[in-house]
N, CA, C and O atoms as a GROMACS GRO file, in nm:
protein
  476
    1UNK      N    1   8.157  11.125  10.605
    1UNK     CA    2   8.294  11.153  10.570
    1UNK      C    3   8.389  11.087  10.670
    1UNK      O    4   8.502  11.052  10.635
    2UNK      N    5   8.336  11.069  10.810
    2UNK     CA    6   8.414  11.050  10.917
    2UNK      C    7   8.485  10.861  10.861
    2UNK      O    8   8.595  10.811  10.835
    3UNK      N    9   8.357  10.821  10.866
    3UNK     CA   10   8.314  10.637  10.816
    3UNK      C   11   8.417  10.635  10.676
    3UNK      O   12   8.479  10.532  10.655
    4UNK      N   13   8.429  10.724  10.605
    4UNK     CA   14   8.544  10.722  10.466
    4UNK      C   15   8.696  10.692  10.499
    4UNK      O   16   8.774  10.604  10.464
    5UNK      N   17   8.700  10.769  10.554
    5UNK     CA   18   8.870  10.744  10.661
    5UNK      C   19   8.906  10.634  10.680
    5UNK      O   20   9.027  10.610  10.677
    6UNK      N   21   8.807  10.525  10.708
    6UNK     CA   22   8.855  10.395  10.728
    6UNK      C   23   8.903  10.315  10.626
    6UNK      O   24   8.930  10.195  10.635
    7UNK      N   25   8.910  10.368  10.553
    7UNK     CA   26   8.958  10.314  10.368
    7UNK      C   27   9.137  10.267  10.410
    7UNK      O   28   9.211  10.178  10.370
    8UNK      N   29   9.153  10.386  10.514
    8UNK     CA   30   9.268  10.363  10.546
    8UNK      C   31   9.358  10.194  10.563
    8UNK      O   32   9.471  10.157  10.534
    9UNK      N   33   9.269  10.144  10.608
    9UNK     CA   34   9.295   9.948  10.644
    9UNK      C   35   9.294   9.925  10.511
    9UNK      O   36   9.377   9.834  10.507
   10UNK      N   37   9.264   9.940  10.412
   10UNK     CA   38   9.296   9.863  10.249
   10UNK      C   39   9.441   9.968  10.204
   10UNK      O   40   9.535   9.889  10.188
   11UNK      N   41   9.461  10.030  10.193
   11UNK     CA   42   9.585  10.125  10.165
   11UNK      C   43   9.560  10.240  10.226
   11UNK      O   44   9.473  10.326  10.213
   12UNK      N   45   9.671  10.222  10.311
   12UNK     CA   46   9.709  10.371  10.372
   12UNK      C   47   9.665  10.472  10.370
   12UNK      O   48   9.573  10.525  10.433
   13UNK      N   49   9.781  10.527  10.234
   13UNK     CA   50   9.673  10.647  10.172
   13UNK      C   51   9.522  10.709  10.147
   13UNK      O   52   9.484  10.825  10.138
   14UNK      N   53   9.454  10.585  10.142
   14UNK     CA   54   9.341  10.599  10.088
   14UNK      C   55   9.227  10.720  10.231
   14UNK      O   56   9.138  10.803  10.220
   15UNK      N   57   9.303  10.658  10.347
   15UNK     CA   58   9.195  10.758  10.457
   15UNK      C   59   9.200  10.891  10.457
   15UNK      O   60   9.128  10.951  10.536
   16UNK      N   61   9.285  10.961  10.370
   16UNK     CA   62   9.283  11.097  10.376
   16UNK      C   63   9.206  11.109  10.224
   16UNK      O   64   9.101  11.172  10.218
   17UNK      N   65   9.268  11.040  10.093
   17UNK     CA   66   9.223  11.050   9.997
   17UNK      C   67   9.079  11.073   9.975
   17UNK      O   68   9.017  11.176   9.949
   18UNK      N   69   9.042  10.947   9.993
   18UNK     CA   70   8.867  10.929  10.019
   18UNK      C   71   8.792  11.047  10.075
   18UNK      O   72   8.710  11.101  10.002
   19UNK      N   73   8.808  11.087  10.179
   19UNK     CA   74   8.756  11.198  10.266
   19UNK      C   75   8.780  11.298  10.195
   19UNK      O   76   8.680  11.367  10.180
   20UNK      N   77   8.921  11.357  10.115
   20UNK     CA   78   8.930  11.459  10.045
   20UNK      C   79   8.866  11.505   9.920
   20UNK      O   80   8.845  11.620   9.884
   21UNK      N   81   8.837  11.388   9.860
   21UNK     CA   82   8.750  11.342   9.739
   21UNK      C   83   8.571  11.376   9.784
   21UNK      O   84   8.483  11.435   9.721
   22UNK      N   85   8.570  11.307   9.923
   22UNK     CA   86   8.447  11.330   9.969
   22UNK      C   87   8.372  11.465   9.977
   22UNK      O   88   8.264  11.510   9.940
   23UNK      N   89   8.517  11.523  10.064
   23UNK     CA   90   8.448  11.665  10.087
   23UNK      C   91   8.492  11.757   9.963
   23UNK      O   92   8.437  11.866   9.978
   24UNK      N   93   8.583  11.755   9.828
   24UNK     CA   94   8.499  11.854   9.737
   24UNK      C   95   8.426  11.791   9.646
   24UNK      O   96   8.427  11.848   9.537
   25UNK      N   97   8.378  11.715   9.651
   25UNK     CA   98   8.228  11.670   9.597
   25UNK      C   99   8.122  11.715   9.680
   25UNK      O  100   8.019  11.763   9.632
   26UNK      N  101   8.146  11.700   9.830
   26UNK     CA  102   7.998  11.758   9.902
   26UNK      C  103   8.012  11.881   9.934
   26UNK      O  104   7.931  11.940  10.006
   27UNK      N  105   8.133  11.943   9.877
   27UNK     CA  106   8.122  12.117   9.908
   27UNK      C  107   8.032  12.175   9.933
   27UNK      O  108   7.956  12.173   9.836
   28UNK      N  109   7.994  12.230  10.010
   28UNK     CA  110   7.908  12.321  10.017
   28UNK      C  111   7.722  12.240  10.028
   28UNK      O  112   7.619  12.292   9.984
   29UNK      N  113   7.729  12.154  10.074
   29UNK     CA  114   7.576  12.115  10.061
   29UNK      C  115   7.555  12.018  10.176
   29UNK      O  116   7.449  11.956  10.173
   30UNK      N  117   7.627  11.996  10.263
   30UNK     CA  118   7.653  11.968  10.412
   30UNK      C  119   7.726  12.060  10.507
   30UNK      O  120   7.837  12.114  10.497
   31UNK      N  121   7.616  12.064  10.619
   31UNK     CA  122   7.719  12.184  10.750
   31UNK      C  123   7.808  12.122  10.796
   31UNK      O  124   7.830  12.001  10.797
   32UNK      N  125   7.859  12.202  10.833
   32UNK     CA  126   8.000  12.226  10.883
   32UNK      C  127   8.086  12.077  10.807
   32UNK      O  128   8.146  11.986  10.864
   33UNK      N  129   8.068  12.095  10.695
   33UNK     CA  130   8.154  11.916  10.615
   33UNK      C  131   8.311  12.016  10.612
   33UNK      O  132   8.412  11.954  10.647
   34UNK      N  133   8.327  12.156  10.575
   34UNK     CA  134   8.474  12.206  10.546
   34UNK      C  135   8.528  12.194  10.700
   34UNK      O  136   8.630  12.126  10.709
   35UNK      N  137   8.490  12.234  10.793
   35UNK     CA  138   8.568  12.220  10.942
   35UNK      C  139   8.557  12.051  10.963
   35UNK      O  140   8.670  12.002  10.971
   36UNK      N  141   8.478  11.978  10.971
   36UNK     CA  142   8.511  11.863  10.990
   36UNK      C  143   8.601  11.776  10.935
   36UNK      O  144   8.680  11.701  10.992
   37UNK      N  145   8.574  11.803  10.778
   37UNK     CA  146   8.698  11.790  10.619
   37UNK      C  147   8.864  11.801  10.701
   37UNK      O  148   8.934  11.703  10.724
   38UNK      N  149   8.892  11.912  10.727
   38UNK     CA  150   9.017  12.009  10.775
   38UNK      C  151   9.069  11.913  10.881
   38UNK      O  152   9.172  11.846  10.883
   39UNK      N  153   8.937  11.928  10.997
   39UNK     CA  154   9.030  11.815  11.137
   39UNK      C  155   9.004  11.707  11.111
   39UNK      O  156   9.022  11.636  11.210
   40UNK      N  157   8.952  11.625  10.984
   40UNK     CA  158   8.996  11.525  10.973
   40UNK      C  159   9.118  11.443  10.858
   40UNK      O  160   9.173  11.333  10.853
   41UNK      N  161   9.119  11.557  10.784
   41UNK     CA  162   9.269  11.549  10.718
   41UNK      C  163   9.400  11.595  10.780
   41UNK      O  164   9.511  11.542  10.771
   42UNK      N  165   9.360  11.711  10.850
   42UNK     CA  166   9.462  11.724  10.938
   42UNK      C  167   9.541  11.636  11.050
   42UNK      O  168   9.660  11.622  11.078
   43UNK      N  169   9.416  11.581  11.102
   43UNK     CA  170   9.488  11.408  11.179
   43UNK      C  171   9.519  11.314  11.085
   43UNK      O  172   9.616  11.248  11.123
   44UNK      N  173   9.474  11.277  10.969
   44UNK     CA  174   9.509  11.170  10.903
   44UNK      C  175   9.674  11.222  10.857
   44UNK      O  176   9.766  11.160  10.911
   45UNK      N  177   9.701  11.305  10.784
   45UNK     CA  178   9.835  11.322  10.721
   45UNK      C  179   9.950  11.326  10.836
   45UNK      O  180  10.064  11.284  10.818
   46UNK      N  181   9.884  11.406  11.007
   46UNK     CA  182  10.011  11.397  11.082
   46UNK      C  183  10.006  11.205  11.080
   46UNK      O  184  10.105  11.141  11.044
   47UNK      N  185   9.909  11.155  11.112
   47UNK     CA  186   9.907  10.977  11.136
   47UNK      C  187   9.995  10.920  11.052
   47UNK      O  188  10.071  10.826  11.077
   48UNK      N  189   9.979  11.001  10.912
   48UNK     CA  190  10.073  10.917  10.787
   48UNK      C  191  10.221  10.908  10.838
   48UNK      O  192  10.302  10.816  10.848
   49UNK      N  193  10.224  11.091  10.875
   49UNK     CA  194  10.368  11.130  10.885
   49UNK      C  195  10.453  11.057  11.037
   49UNK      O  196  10.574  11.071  11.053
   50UNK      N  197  10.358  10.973  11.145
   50UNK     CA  198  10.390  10.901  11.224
   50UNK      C  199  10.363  10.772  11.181
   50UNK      O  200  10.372  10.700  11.280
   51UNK      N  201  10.333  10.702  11.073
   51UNK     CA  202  10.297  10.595  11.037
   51UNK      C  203  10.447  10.581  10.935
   51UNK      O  204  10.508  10.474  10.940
   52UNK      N  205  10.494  10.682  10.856
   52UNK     CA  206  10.632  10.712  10.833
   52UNK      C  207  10.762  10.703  10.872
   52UNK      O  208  10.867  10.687  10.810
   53UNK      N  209  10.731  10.716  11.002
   53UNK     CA  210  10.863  10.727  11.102
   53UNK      C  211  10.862  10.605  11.151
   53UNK      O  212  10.976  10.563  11.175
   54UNK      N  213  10.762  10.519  11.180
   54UNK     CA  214  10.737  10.405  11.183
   54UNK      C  215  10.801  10.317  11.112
   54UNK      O  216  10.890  10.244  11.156
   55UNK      N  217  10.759  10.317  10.990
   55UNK     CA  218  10.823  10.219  10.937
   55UNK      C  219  10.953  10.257  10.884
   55UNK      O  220  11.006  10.162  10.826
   56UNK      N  221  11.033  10.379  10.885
   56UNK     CA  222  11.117  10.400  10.846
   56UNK      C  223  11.233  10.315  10.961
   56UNK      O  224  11.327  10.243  10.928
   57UNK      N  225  11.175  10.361  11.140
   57UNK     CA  226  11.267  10.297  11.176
   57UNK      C  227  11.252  10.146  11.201
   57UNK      O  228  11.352  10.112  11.265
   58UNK      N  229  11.182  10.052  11.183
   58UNK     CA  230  11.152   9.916  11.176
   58UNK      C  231  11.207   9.864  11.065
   58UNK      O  232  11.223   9.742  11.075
   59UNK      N  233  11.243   9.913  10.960
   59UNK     CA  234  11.290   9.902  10.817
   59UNK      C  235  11.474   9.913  10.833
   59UNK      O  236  11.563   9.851  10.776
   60UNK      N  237  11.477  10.023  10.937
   60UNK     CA  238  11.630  10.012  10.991
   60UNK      C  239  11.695  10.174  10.896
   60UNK      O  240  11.809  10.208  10.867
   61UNK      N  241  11.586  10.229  10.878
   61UNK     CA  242  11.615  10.348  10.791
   61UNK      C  243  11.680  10.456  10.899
   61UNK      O  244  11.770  10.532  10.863
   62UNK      N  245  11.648  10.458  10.983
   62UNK     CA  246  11.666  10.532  11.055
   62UNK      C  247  11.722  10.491  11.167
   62UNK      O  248  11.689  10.373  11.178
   63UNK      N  249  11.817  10.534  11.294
   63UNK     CA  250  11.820  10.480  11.408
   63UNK      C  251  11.822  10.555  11.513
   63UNK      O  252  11.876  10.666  11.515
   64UNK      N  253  11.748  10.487  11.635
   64UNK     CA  254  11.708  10.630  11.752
   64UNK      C  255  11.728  10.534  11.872
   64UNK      O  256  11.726  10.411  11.864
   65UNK      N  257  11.746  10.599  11.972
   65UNK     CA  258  11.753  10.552  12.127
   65UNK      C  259  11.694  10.626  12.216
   65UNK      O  260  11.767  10.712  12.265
   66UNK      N  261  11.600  10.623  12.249
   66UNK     CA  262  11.486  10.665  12.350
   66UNK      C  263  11.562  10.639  12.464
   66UNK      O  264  11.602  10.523  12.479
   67UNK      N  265  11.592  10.724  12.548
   67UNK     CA  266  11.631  10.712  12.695
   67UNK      C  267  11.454  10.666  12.772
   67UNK      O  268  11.469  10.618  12.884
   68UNK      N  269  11.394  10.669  12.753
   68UNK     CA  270  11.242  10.637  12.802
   68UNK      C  271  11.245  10.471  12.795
   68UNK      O  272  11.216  10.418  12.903
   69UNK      N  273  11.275  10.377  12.682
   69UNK     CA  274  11.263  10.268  12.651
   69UNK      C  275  11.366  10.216  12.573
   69UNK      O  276  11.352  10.154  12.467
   70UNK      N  277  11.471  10.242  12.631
   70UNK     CA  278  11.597  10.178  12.573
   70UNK      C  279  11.635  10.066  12.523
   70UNK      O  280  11.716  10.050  12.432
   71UNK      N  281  11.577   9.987  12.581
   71UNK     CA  282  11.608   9.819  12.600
   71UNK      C  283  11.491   9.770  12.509
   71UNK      O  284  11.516   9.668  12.445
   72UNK      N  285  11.324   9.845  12.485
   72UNK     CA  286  11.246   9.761  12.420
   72UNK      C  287  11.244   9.870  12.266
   72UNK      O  288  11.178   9.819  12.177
   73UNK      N  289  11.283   9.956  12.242
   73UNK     CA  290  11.296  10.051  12.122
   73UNK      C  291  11.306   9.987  11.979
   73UNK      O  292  11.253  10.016  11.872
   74UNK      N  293  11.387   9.896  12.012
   74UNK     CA  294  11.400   9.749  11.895
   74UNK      C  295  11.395   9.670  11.848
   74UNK      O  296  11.437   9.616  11.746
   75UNK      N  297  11.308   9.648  11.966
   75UNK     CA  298  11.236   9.491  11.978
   75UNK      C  299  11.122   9.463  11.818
   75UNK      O  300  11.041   9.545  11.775
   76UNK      N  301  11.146   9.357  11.773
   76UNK     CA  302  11.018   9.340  11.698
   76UNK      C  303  10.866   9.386  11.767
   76UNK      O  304  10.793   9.478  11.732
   77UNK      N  305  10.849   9.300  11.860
   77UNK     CA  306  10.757   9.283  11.953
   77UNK      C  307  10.688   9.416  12.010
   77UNK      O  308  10.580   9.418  12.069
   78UNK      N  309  10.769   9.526  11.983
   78UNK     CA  310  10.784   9.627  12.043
   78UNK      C  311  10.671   9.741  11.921
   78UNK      O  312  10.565   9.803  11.933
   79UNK      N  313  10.782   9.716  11.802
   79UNK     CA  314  10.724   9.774  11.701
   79UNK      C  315  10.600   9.701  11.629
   79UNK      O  316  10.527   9.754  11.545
   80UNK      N  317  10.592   9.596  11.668
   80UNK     CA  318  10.435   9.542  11.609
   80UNK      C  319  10.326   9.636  11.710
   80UNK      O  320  10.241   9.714  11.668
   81UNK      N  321  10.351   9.609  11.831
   81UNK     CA  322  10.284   9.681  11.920
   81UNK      C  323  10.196   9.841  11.907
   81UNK      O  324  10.082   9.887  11.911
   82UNK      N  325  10.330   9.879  11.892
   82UNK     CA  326  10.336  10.031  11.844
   82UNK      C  327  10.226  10.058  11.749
   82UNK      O  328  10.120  10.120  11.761
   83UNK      N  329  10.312   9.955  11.592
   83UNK     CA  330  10.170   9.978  11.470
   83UNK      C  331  10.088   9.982  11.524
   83UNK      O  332  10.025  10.088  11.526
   84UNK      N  333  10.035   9.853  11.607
   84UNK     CA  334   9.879   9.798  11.637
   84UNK      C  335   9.830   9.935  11.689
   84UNK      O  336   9.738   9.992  11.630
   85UNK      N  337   9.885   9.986  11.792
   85UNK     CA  338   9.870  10.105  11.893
   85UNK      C  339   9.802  10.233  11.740
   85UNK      O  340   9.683  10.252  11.714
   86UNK      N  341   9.895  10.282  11.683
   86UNK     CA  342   9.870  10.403  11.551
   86UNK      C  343   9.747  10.361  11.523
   86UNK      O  344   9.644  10.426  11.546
   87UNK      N  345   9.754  10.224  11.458
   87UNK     CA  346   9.613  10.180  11.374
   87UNK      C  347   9.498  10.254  11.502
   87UNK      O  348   9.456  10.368  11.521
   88UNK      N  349   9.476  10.113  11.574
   88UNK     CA  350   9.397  10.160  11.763
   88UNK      C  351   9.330  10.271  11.718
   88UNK      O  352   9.219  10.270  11.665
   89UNK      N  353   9.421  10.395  11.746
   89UNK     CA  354   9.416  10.479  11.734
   89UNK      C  355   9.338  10.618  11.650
   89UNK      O  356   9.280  10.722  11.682
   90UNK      N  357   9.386  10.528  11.495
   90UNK     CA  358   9.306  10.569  11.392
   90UNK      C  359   9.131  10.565  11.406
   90UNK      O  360   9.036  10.643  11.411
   91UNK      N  361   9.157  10.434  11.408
   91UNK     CA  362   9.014  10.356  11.413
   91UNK      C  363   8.952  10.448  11.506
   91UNK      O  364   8.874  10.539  11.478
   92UNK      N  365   9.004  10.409  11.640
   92UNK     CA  366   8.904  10.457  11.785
   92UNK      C  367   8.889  10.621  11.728
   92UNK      O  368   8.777  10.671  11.723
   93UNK      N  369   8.994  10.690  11.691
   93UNK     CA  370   8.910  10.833  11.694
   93UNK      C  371   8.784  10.859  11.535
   93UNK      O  372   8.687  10.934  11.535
   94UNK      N  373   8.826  10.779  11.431
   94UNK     CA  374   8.722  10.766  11.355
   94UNK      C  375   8.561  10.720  11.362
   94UNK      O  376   8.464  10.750  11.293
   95UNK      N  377   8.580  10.625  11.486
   95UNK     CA  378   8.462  10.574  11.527
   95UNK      C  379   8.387  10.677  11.625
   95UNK      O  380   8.265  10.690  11.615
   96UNK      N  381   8.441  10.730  11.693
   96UNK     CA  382   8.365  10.851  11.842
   96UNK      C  383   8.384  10.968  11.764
   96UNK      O  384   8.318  11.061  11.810
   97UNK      N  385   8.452  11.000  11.657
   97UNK     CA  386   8.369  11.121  11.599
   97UNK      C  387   8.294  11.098  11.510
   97UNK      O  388   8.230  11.199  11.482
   98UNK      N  389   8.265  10.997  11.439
   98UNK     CA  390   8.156  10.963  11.354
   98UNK      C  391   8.012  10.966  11.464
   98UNK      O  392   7.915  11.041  11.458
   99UNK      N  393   8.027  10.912  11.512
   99UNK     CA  394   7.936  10.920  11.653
   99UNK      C  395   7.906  11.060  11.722
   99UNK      O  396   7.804  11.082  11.788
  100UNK      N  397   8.013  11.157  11.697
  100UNK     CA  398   8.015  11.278  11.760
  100UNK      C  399   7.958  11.356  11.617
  100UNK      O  400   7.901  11.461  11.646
  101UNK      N  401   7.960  11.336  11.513
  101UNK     CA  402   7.900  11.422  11.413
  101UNK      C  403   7.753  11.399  11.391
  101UNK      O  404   7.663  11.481  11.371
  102UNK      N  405   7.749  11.252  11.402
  102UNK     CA  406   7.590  11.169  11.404
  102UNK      C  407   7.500  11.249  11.515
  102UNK      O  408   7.387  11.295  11.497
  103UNK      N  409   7.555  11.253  11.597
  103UNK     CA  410   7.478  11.362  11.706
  103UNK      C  411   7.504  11.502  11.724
  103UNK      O  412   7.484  11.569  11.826
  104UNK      N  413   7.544  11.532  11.631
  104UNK     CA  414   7.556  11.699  11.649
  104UNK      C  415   7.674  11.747  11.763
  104UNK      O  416   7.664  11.864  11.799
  105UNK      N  417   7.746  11.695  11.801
  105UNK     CA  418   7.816  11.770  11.838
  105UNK      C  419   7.972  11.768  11.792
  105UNK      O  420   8.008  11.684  11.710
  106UNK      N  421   8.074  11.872  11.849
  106UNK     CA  422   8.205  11.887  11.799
  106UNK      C  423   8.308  11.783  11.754
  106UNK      O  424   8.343  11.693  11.830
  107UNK      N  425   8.370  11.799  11.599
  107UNK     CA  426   8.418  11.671  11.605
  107UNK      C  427   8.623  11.704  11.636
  107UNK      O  428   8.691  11.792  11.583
  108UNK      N  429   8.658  11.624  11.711
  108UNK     CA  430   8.758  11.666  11.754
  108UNK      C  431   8.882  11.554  11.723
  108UNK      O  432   8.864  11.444  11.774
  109UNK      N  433   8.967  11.565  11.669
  109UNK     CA  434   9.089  11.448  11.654
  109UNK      C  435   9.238  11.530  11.660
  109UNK      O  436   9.308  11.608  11.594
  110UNK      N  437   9.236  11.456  11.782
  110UNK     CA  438   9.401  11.518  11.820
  110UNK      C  439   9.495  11.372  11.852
  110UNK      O  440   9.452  11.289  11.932
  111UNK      N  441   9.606  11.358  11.791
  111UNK     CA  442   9.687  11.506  11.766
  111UNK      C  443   9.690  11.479  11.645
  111UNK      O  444   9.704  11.380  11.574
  112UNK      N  445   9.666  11.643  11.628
  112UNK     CA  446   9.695  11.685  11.452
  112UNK      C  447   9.769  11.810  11.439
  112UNK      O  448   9.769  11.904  11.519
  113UNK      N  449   9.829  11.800  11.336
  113UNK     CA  450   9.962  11.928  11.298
  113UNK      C  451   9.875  11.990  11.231
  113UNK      O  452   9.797  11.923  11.165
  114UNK      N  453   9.865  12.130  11.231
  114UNK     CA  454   9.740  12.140  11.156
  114UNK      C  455   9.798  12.240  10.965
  114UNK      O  456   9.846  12.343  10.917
  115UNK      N  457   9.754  12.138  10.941
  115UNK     CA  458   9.865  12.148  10.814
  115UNK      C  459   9.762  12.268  10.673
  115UNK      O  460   9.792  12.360  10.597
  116UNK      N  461   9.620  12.180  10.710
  116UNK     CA  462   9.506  12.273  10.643
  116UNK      C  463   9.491  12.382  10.750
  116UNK      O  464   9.523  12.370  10.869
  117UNK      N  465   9.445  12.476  10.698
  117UNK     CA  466   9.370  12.621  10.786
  117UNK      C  467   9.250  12.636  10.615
  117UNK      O  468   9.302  12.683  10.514
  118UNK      N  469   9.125  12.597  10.610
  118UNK     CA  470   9.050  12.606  10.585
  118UNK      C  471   8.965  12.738  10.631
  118UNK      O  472   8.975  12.782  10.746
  119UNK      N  473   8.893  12.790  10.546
  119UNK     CA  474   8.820  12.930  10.591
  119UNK      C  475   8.650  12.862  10.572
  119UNK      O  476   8.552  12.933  10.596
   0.00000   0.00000   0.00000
Protein backbone atom coordinates (compact mmCIF):
# COMPACT_ATOMS: atom_id res chain seq x y z
CA UNK A 1 0.00 0.00 0.00
CA UNK A 2 2.93 2.17 1.09
CA UNK A 3 4.70 1.55 -2.86
CA UNK A 4 0.83 2.75 -4.20
CA UNK A 5 1.29 6.33 -3.00
CA UNK A 6 3.77 6.85 -5.48
CA UNK A 7 1.10 7.04 -8.23
CA UNK A 8 1.32 10.40 -6.89
CA UNK A 9 4.29 11.49 -9.76
CA UNK A 10 1.66 10.62 -12.70
CA UNK A 11 -1.27 12.80 -11.09
CA UNK A 12 -1.36 14.16 -7.93
CA UNK A 13 -4.34 12.91 -6.78
CA UNK A 14 -3.77 9.59 -7.56
CA UNK A 15 -1.33 8.90 -4.13
CA UNK A 16 -4.08 9.05 -1.81
CA UNK A 17 -6.61 7.59 -4.33
CA UNK A 18 -4.75 4.41 -5.12
CA UNK A 19 -3.97 3.58 -1.47
CA UNK A 20 -7.65 4.32 -0.62
CA UNK A 21 -8.88 1.98 -3.27
CA UNK A 22 -6.13 -0.31 -1.99
CA UNK A 23 -7.04 -0.48 1.44
CA UNK A 24 -10.97 -1.16 1.00
CA UNK A 25 -10.27 -3.84 -1.25
CA UNK A 26 -7.71 -5.40 1.27
CA UNK A 27 -9.99 -4.72 4.22
CA UNK A 28 -9.63 -6.77 6.58
CA UNK A 29 -7.19 -9.55 5.22
CA UNK A 30 -3.86 -7.72 5.97
CA UNK A 31 -2.59 -6.54 9.66
CA UNK A 32 -2.59 -3.57 10.68
CA UNK A 33 -3.43 -2.33 6.57
CA UNK A 34 -6.50 0.14 8.49
CA UNK A 35 -3.74 2.02 10.82
CA UNK A 36 -1.24 2.10 8.17
CA UNK A 37 -4.28 3.06 5.42
CA UNK A 38 -5.19 6.19 8.03
CA UNK A 39 -1.33 7.52 8.48
CA UNK A 40 -0.92 7.19 5.16
CA UNK A 41 -3.84 9.13 3.85
CA UNK A 42 -3.64 11.28 6.48
CA UNK A 43 -0.09 12.59 5.24
CA UNK A 44 -1.01 12.44 1.72
CA UNK A 45 -4.21 14.88 1.85
CA UNK A 46 -2.30 17.36 4.47
CA UNK A 47 0.72 17.11 1.35
CA UNK A 48 -2.16 17.90 -1.17
CA UNK A 49 -3.41 20.67 1.07
CA UNK A 50 0.44 22.06 1.09
CA UNK A 51 0.92 21.14 -2.46
CA UNK A 52 -2.29 23.67 -2.73
CA UNK A 53 -0.93 26.53 -1.15
CA UNK A 54 1.84 25.99 -3.30
CA UNK A 55 0.68 26.46 -6.26
CA UNK A 56 -1.88 28.79 -5.36
CA UNK A 57 0.84 31.20 -4.37
CA UNK A 58 3.26 30.65 -7.48
CA UNK A 59 0.12 31.09 -9.67
CA UNK A 60 -0.10 34.62 -7.86
CA UNK A 61 -3.47 33.49 -6.22
CA UNK A 62 -2.56 34.38 -3.23
CA UNK A 63 0.06 36.82 -1.69
CA UNK A 64 2.25 36.39 1.52
CA UNK A 65 5.49 37.89 3.00
CA UNK A 66 7.39 35.73 5.26
CA UNK A 67 9.41 37.93 7.56
CA UNK A 68 11.80 34.59 7.65
CA UNK A 69 12.57 34.93 3.75
CA UNK A 70 11.49 38.06 2.48
CA UNK A 71 13.64 38.75 -0.32
CA UNK A 72 13.59 34.91 -1.73
CA UNK A 73 9.53 34.22 -1.04
CA UNK A 74 9.10 35.08 -4.84
CA UNK A 75 11.65 34.09 -6.45
CA UNK A 76 10.92 31.52 -9.23
CA UNK A 77 13.98 29.75 -8.19
CA UNK A 78 12.71 29.74 -4.85
CA UNK A 79 9.40 28.09 -5.56
CA UNK A 80 10.79 25.42 -7.92
CA UNK A 81 12.90 24.56 -4.97
CA UNK A 82 10.23 24.37 -2.54
CA UNK A 83 8.07 21.91 -5.05
CA UNK A 84 11.21 19.81 -5.51
CA UNK A 85 11.55 19.92 -1.53
CA UNK A 86 7.24 18.63 -1.02
CA UNK A 87 7.82 16.05 -3.79
CA UNK A 88 11.61 14.99 -1.69
CA UNK A 89 9.57 14.64 0.77
CA UNK A 90 6.71 12.59 -0.40
CA UNK A 91 8.90 10.16 -1.97
CA UNK A 92 11.57 9.90 1.00
CA UNK A 93 8.78 9.19 3.59
CA UNK A 94 7.04 6.62 1.16
CA UNK A 95 10.19 4.85 0.62
CA UNK A 96 11.42 4.32 4.71
CA UNK A 97 8.02 3.36 5.55
CA UNK A 98 7.58 0.93 2.92
CA UNK A 99 10.81 -0.36 4.31
CA UNK A 100 9.45 0.15 7.85
CA UNK A 101 6.27 -2.03 7.10
CA UNK A 102 8.48 -4.66 5.04
CA UNK A 103 10.12 -5.25 8.37
CA UNK A 104 7.59 -5.13 10.80
CA UNK A 105 7.94 -2.27 12.39
CA UNK A 106 5.86 1.19 13.04
CA UNK A 107 4.91 3.04 10.10
CA UNK A 108 5.12 6.69 10.82
CA UNK A 109 4.58 9.91 8.38
CA UNK A 110 4.59 13.21 9.81
CA UNK A 111 3.40 15.84 9.33
CA UNK A 112 -0.07 14.86 9.02
CA UNK A 113 -3.39 16.67 10.08
CA UNK A 114 -5.01 13.88 11.08
CA UNK A 115 -8.10 14.21 9.17
CA UNK A 116 -9.09 10.16 9.32
CA UNK A 117 -9.48 8.72 13.04
CA UNK A 118 -10.05 5.17 11.86
CA UNK A 119 -11.12 2.52 14.61
Amino acid sequence: MNVSALSFLLIPFLGALVPLVFWILKKGKVKNLSKNAQKLLNFQITWYILLCFHYAYALGLISLRLKLFPENFGNPEYIIFSLMGLYGLNILLIMINTIRSASGQVVVYQPAIPFLRLT
